[in-house]
Backbone as XML, in Angstrom:
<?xml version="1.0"?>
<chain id="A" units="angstrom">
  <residue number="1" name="UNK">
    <atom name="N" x="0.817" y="-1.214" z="0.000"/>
    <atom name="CA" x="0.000" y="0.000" z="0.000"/>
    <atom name="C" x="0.847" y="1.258" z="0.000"/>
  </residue>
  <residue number="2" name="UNK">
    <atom name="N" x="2.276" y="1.060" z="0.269"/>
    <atom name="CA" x="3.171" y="2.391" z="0.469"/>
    <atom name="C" x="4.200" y="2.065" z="-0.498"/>
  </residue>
  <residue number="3" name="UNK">
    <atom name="N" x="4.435" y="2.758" z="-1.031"/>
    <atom name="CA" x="6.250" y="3.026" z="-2.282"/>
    <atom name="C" x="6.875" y="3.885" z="-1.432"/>
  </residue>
  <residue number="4" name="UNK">
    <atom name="N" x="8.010" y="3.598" z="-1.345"/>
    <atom name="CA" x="9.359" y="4.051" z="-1.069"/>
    <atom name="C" x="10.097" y="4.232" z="-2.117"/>
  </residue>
  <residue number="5" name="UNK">
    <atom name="N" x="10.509" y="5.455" z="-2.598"/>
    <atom name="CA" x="11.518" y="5.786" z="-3.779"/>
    <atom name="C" x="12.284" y="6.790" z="-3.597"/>
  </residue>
  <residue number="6" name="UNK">
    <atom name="N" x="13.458" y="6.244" z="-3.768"/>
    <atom name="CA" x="14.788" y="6.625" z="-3.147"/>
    <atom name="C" x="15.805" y="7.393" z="-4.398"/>
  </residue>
  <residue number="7" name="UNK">
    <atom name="N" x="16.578" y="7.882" z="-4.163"/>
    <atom name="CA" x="17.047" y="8.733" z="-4.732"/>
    <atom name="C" x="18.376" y="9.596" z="-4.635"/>
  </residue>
  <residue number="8" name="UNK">
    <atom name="N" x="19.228" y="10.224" z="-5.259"/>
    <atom name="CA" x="20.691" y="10.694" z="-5.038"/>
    <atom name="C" x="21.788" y="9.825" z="-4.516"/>
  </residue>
  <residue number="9" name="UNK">
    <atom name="N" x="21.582" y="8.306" z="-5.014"/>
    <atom name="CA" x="23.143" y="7.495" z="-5.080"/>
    <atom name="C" x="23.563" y="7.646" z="-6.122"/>
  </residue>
  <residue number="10" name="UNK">
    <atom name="N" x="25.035" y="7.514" z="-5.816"/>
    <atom name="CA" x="26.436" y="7.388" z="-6.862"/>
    <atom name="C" x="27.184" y="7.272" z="-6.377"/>
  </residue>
  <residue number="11" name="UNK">
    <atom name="N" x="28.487" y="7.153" z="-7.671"/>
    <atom name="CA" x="30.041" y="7.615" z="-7.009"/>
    <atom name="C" x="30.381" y="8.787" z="-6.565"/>
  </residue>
  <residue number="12" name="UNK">
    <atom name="N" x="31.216" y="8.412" z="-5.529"/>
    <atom name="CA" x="31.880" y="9.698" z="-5.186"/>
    <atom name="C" x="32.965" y="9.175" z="-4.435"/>
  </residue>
  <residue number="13" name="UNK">
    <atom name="N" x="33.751" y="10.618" z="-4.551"/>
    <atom name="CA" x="35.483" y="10.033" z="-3.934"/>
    <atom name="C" x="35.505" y="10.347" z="-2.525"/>
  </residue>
  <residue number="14" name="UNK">
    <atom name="N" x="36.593" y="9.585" z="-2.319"/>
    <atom name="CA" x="36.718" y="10.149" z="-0.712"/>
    <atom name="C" x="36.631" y="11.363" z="0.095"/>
  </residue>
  <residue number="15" name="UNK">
    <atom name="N" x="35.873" y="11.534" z="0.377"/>
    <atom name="CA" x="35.317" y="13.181" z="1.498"/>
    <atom name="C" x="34.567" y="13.748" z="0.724"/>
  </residue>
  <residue number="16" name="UNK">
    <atom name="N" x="34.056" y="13.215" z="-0.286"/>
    <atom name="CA" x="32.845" y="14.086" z="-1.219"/>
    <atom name="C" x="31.623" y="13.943" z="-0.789"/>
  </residue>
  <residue number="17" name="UNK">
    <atom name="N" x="30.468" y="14.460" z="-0.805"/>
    <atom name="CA" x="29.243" y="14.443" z="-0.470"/>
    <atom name="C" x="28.436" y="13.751" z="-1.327"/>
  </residue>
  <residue number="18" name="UNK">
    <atom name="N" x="27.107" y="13.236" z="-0.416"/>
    <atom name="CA" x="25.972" y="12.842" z="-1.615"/>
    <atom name="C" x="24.595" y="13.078" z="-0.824"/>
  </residue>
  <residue number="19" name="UNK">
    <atom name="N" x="23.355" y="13.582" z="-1.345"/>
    <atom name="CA" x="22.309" y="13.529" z="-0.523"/>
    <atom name="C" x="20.685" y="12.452" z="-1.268"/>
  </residue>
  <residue number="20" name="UNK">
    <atom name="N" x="20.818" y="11.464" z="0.081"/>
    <atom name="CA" x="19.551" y="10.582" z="-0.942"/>
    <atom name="C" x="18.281" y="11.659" z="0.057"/>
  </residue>
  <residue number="21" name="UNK">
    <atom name="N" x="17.347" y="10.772" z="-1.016"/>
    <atom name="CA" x="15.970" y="11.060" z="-0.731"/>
    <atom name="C" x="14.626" y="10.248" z="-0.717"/>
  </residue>
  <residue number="22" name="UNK">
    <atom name="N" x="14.178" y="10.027" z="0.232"/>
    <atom name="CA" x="13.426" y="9.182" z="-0.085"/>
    <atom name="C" x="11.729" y="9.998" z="0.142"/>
  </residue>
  <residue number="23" name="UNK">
    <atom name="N" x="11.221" y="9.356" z="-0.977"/>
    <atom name="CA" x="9.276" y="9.799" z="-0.555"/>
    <atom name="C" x="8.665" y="8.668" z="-0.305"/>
  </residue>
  <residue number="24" name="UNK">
    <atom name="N" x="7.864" y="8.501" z="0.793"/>
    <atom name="CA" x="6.687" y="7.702" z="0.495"/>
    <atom name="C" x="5.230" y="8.434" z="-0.062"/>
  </residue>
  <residue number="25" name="UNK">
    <atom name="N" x="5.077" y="7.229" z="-0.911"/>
    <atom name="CA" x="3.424" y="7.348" z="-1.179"/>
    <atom name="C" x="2.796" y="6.490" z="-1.360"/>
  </residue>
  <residue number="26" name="UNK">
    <atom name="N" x="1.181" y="6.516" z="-1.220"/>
    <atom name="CA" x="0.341" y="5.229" z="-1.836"/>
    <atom name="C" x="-1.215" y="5.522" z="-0.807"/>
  </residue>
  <residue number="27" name="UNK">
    <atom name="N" x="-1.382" y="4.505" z="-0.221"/>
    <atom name="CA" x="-2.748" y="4.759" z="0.383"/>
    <atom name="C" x="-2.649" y="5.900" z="1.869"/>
  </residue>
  <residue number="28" name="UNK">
    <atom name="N" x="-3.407" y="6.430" z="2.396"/>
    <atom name="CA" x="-3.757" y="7.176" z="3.520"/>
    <atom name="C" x="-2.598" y="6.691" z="4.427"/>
  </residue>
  <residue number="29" name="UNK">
    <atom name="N" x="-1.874" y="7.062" z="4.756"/>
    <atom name="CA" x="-1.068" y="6.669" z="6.418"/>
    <atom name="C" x="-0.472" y="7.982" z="6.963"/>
  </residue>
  <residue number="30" name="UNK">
    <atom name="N" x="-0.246" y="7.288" z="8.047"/>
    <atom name="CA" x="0.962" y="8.388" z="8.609"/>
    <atom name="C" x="2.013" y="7.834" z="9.081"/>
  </residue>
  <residue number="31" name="UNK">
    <atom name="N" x="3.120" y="8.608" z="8.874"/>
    <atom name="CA" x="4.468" y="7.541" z="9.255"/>
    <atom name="C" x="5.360" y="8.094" z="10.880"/>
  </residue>
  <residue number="32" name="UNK">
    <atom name="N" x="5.143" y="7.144" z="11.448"/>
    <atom name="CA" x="6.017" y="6.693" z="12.928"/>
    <atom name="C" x="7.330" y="6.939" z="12.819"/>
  </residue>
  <residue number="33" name="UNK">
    <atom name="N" x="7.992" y="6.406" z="11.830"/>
    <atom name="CA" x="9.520" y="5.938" z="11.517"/>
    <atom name="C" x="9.932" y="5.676" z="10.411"/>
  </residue>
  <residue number="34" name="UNK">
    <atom name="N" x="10.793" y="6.872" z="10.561"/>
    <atom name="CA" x="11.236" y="6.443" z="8.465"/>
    <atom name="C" x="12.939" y="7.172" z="8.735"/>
  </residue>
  <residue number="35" name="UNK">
    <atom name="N" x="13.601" y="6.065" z="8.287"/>
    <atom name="CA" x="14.971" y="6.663" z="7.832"/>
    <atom name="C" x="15.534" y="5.819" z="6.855"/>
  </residue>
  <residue number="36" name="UNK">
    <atom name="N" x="16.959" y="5.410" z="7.052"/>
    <atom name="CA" x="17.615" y="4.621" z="5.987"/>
    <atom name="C" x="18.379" y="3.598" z="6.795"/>
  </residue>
  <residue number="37" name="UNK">
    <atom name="N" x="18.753" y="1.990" z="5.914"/>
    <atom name="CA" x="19.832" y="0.966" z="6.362"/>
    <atom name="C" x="20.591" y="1.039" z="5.136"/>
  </residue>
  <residue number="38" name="UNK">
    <atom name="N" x="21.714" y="0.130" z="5.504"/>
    <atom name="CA" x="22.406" y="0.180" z="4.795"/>
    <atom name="C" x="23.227" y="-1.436" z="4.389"/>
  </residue>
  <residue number="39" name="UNK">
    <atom name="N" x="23.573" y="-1.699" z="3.480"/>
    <atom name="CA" x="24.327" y="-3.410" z="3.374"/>
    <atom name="C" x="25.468" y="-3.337" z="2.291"/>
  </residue>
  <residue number="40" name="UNK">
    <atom name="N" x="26.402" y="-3.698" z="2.888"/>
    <atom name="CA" x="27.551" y="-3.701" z="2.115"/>
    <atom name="C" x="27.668" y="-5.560" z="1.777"/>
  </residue>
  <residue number="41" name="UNK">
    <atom name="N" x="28.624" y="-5.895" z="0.670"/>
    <atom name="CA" x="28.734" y="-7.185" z="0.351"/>
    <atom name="C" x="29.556" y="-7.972" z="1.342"/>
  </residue>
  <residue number="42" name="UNK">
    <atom name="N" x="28.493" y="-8.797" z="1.721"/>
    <atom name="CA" x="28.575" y="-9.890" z="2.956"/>
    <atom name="C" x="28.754" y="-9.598" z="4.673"/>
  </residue>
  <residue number="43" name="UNK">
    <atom name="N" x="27.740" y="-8.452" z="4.404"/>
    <atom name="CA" x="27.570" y="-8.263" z="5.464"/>
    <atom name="C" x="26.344" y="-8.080" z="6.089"/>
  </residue>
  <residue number="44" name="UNK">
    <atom name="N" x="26.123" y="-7.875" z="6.968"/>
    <atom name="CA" x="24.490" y="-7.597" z="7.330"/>
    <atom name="C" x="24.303" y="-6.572" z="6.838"/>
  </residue>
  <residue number="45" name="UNK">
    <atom name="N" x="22.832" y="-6.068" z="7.422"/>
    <atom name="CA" x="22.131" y="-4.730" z="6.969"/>
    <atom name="C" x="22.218" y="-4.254" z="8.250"/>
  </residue>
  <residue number="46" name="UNK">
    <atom name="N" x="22.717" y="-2.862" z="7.879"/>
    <atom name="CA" x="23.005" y="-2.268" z="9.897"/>
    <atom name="C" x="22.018" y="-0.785" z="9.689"/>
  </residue>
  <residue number="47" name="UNK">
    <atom name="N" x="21.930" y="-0.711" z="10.937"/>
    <atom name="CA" x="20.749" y="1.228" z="10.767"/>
    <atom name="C" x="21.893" y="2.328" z="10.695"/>
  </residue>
  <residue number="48" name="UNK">
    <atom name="N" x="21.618" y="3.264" z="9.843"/>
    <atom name="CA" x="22.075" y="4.556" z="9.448"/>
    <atom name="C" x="21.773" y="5.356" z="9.909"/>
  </residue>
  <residue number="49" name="UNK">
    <atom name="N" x="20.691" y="5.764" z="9.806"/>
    <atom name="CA" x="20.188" y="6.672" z="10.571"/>
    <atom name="C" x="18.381" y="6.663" z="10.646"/>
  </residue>
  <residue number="50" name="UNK">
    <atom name="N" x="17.723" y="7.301" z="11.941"/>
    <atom name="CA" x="16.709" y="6.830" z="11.374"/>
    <atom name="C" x="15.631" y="8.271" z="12.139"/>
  </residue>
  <residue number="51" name="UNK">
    <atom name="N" x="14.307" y="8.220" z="12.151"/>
    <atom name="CA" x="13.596" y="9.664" z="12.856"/>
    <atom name="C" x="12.270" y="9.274" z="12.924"/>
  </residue>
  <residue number="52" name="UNK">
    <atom name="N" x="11.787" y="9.572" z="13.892"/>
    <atom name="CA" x="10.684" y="9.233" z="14.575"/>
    <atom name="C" x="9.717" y="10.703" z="13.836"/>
  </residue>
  <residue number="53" name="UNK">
    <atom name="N" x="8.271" y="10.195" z="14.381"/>
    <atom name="CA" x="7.202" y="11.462" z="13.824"/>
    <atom name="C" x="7.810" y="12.264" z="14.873"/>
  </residue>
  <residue number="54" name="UNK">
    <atom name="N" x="8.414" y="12.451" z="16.105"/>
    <atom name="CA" x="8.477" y="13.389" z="16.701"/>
    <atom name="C" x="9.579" y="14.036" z="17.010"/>
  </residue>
  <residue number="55" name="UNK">
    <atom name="N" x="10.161" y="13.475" z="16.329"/>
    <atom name="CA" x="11.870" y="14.056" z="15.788"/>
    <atom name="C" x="12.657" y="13.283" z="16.632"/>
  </residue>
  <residue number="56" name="UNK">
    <atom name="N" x="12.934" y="12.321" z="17.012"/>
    <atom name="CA" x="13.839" y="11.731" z="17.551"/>
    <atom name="C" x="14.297" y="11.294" z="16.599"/>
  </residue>
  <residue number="57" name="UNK">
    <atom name="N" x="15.826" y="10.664" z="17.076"/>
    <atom name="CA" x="16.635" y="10.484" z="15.514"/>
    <atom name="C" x="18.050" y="9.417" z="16.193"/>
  </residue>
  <residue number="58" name="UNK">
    <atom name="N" x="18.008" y="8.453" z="15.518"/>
    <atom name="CA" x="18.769" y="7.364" z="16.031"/>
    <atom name="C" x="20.091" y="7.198" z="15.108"/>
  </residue>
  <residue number="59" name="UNK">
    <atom name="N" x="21.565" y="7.598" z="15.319"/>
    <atom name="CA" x="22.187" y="7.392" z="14.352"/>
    <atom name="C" x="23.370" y="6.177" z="14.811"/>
  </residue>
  <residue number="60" name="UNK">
    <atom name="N" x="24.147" y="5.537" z="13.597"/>
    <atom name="CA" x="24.893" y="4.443" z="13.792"/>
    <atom name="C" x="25.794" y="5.457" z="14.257"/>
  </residue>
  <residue number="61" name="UNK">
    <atom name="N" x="27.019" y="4.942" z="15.077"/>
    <atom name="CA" x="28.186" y="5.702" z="15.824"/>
    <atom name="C" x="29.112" y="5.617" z="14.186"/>
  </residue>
  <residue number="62" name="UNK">
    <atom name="N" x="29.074" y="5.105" z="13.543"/>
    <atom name="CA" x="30.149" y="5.084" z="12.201"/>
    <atom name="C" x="30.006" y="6.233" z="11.464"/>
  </residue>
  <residue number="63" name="UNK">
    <atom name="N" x="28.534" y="6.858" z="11.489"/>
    <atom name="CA" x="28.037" y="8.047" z="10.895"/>
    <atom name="C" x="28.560" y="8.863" z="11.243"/>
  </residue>
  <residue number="64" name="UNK">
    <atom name="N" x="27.682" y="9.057" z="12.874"/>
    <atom name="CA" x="27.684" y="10.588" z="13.788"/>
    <atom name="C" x="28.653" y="11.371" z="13.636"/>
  </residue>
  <residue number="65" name="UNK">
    <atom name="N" x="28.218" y="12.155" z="12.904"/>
    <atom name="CA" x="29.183" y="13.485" z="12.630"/>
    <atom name="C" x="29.213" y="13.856" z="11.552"/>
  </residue>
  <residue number="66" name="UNK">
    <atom name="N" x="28.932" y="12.947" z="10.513"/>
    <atom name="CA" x="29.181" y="12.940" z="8.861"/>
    <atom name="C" x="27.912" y="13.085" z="8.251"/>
  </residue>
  <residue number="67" name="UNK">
    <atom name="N" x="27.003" y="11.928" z="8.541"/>
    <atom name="CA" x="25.867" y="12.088" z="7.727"/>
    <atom name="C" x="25.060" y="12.806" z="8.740"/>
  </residue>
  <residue number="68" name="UNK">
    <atom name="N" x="23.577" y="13.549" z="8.353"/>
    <atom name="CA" x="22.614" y="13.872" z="8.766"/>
    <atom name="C" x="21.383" y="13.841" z="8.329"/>
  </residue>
  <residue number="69" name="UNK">
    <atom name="N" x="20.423" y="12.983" z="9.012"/>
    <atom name="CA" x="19.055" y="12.780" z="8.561"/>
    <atom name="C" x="18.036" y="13.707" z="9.197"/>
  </residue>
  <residue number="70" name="UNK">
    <atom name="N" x="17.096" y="14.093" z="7.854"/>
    <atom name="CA" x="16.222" y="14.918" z="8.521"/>
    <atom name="C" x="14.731" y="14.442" z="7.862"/>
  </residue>
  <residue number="71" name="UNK">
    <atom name="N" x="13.451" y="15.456" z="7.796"/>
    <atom name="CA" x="12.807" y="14.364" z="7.269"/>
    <atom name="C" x="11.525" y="15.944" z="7.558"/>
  </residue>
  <residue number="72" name="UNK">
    <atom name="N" x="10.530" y="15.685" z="6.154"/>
    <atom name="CA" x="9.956" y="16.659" z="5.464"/>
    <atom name="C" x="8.407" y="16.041" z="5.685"/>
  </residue>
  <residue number="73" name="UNK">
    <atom name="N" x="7.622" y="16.435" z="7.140"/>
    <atom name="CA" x="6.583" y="15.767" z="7.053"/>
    <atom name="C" x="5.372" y="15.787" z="6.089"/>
  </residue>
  <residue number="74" name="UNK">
    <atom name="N" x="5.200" y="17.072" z="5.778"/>
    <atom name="CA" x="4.282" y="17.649" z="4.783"/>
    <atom name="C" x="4.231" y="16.791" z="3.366"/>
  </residue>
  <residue number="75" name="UNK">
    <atom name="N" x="5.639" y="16.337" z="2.795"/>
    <atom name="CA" x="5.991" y="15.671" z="2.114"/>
    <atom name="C" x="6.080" y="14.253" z="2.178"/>
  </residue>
  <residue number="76" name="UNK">
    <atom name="N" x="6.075" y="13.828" z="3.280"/>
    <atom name="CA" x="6.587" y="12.252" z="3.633"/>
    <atom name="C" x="7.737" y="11.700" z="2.755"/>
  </residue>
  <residue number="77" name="UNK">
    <atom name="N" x="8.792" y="12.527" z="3.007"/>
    <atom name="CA" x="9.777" y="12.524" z="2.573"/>
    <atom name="C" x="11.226" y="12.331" z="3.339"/>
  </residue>
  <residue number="78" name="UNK">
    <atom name="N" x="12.231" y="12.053" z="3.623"/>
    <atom name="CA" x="12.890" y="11.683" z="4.811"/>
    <atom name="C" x="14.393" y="12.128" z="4.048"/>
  </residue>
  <residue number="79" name="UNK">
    <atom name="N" x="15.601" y="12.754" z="3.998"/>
    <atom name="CA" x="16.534" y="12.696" z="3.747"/>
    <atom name="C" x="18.066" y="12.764" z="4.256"/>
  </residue>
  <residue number="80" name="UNK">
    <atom name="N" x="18.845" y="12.109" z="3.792"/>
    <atom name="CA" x="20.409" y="12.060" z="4.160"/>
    <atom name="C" x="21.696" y="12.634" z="3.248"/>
  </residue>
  <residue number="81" name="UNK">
    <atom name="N" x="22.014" y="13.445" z="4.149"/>
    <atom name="CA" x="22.912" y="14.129" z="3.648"/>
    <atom name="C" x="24.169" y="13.891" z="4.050"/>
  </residue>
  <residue number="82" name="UNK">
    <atom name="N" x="24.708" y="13.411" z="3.556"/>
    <atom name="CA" x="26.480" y="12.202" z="3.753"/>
    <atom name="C" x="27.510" y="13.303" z="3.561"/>
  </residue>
  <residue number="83" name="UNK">
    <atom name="N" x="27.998" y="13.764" z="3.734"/>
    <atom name="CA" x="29.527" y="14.146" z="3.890"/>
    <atom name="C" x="30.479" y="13.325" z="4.617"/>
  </residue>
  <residue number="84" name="UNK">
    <atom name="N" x="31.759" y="14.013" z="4.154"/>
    <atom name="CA" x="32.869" y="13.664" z="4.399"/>
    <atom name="C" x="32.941" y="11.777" z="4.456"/>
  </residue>
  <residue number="85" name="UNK">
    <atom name="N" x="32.744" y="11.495" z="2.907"/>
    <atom name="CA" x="32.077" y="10.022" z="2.628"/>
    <atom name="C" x="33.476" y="8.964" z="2.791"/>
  </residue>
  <residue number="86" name="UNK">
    <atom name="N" x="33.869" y="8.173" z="3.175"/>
    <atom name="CA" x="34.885" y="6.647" z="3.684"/>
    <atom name="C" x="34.365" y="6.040" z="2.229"/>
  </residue>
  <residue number="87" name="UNK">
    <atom name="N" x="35.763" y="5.214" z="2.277"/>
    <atom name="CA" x="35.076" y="3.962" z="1.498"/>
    <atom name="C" x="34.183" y="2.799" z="2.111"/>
  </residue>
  <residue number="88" name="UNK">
    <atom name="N" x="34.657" y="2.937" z="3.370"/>
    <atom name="CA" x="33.432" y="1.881" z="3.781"/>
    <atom name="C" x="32.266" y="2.560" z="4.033"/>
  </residue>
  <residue number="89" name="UNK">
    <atom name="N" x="31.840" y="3.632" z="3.489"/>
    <atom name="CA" x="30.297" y="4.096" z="3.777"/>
    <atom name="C" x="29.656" y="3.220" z="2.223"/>
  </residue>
  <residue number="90" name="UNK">
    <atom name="N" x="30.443" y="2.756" z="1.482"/>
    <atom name="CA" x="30.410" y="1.933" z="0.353"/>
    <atom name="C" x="29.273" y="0.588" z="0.751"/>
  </residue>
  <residue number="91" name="UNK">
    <atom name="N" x="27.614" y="1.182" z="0.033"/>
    <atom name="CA" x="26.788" y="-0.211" z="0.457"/>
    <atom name="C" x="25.586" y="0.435" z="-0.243"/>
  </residue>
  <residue number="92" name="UNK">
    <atom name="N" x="24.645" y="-0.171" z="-0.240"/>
    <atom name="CA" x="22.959" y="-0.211" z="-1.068"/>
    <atom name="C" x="22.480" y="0.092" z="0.161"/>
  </residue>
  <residue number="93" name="UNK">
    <atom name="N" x="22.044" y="1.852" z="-0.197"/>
    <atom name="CA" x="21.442" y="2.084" z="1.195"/>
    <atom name="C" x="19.794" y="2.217" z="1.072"/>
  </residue>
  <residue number="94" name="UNK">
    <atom name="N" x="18.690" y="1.580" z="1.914"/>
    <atom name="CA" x="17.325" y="1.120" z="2.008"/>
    <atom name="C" x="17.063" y="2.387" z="2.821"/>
  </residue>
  <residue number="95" name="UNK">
    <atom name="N" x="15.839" y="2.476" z="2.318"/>
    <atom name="CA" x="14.969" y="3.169" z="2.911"/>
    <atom name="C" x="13.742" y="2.516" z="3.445"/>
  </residue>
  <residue number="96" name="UNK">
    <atom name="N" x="13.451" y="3.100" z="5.013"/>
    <atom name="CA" x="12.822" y="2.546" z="5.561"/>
    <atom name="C" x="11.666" y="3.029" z="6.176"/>
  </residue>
  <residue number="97" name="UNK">
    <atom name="N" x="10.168" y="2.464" z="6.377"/>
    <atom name="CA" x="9.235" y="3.437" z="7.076"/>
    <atom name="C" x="7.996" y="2.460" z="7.739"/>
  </residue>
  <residue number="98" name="UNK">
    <atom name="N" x="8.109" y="2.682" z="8.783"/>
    <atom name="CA" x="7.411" y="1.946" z="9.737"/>
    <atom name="C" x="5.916" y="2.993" z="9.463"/>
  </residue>
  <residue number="99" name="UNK">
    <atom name="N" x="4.424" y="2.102" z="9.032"/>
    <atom name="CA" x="3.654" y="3.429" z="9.306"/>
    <atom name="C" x="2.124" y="2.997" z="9.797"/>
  </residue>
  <residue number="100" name="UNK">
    <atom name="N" x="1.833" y="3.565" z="10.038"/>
    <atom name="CA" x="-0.017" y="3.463" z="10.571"/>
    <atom name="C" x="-1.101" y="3.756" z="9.407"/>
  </residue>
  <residue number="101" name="UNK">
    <atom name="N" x="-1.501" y="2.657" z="8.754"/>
    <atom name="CA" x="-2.292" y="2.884" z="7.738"/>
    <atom name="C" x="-3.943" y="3.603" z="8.387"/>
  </residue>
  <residue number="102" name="UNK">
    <atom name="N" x="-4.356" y="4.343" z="8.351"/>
    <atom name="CA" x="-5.349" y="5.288" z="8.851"/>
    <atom name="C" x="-6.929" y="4.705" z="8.706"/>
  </residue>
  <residue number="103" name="UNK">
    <atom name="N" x="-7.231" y="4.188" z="7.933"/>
    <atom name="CA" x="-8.666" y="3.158" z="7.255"/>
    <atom name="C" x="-8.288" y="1.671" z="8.466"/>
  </residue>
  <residue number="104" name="UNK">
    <atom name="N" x="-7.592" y="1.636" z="9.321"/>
    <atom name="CA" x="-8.048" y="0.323" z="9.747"/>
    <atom name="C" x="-6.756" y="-0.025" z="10.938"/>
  </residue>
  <residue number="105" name="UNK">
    <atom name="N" x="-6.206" y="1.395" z="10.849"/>
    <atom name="CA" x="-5.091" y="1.946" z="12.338"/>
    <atom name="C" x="-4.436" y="0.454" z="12.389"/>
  </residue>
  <residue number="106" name="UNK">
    <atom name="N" x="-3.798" y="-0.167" z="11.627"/>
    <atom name="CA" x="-2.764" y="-1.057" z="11.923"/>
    <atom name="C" x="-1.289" y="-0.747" z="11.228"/>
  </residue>
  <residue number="107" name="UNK">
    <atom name="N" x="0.058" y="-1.055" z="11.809"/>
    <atom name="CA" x="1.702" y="-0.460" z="11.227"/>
    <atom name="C" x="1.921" y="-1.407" z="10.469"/>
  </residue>
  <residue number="108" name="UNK">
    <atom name="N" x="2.686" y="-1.699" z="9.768"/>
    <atom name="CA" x="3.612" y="-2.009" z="9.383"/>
    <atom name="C" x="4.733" y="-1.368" z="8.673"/>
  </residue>
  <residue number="109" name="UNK">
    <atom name="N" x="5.378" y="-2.239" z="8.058"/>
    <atom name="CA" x="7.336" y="-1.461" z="7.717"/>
    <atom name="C" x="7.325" y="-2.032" z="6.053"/>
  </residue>
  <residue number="110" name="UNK">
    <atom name="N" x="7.949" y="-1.043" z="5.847"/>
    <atom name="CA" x="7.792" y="-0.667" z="3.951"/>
    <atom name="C" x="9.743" y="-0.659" z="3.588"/>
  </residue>
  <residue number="111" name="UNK">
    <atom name="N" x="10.211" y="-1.270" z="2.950"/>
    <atom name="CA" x="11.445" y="-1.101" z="2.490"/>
    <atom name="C" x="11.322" y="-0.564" z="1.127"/>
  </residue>
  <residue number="112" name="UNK">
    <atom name="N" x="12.802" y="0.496" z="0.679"/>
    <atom name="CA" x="12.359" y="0.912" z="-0.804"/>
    <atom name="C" x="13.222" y="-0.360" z="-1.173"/>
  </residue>
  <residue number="113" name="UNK">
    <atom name="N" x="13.785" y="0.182" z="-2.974"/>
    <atom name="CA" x="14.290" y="-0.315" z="-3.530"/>
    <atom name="C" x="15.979" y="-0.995" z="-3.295"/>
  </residue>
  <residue number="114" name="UNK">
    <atom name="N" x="16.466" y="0.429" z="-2.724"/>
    <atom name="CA" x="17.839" y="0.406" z="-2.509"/>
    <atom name="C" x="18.122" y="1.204" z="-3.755"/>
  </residue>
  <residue number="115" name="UNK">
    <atom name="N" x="19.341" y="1.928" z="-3.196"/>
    <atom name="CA" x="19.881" y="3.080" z="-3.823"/>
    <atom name="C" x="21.580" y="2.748" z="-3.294"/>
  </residue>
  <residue number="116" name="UNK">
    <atom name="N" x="22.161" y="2.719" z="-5.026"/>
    <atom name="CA" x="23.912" y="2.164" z="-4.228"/>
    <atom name="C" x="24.599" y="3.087" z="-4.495"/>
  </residue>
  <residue number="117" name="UNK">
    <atom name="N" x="25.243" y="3.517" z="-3.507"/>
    <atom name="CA" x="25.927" y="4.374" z="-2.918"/>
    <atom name="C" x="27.605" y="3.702" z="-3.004"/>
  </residue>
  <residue number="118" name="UNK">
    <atom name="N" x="28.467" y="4.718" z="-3.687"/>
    <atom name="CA" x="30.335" y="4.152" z="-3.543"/>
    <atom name="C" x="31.108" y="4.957" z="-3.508"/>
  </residue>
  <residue number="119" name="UNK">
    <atom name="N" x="31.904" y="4.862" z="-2.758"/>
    <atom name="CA" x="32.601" y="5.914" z="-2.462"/>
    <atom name="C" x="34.199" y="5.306" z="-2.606"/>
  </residue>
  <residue number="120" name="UNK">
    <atom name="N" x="34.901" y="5.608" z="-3.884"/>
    <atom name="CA" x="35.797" y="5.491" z="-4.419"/>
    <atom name="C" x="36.641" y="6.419" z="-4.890"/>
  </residue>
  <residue number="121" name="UNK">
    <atom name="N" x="37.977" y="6.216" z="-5.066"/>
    <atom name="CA" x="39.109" y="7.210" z="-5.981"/>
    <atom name="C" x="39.276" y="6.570" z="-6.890"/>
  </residue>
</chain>
């Protein structure tokens, strides 16, 4: 009932910036929790960053300091803005949104596509 579509991956070199974006849309909801994960090859999927409807905001310690998530309620839109990018920030980063469908008040969690993100010289 919800799309997640994600947006602003690529290359980029070491300490360069990139900003994704994600919107949801589809039937009536409102969203609880929406940020981004992330999975590099052979590894798990770990949290990036993430923001509550009431602005709380949960970030991985690998981030803090570099990236920043913020998030556009009007829009249902959620975004990350990466600076000062590592090669290991190198992974397919998901977008994520926990939400309350409004016609029948039950949550569930919506993953987008994935958007790959590399950060290379």
């Amino acid at each position: 009932q919800v799309q997640l579509v994600e947006s602003g991956g690529g290359l980029v070199q070491p300490g360069g910036s990139l900003r994704l974006s994600c919107a949801a849309s589809g039937s009536i909801f409102s969203i609880n929790r929406m940020g981004w994960y992330r999975q590099a090859p052979g590894k798990q999927r770990e949290l990036v960053a993430t923001i509550t409807s009431s602005g709380g905001i949960d970030y991985a310690d690998s981030v803090k300091g570099r990236l920043t998530i913020s998030r556009d309620n009007a829009e249902n839109t959620v975004y990350l803005q990466m600076n000062s990018l590592k090669p290991e920030d190198t992974a397919v980063y998901y977008c994520y949104a926990r939400v309350t469908h409004i016609p029948r008040g039950f949550e569930y969690a919506y993953w987008g596509q994935g958007t790959q993100v590399t950060v290379s010289s």
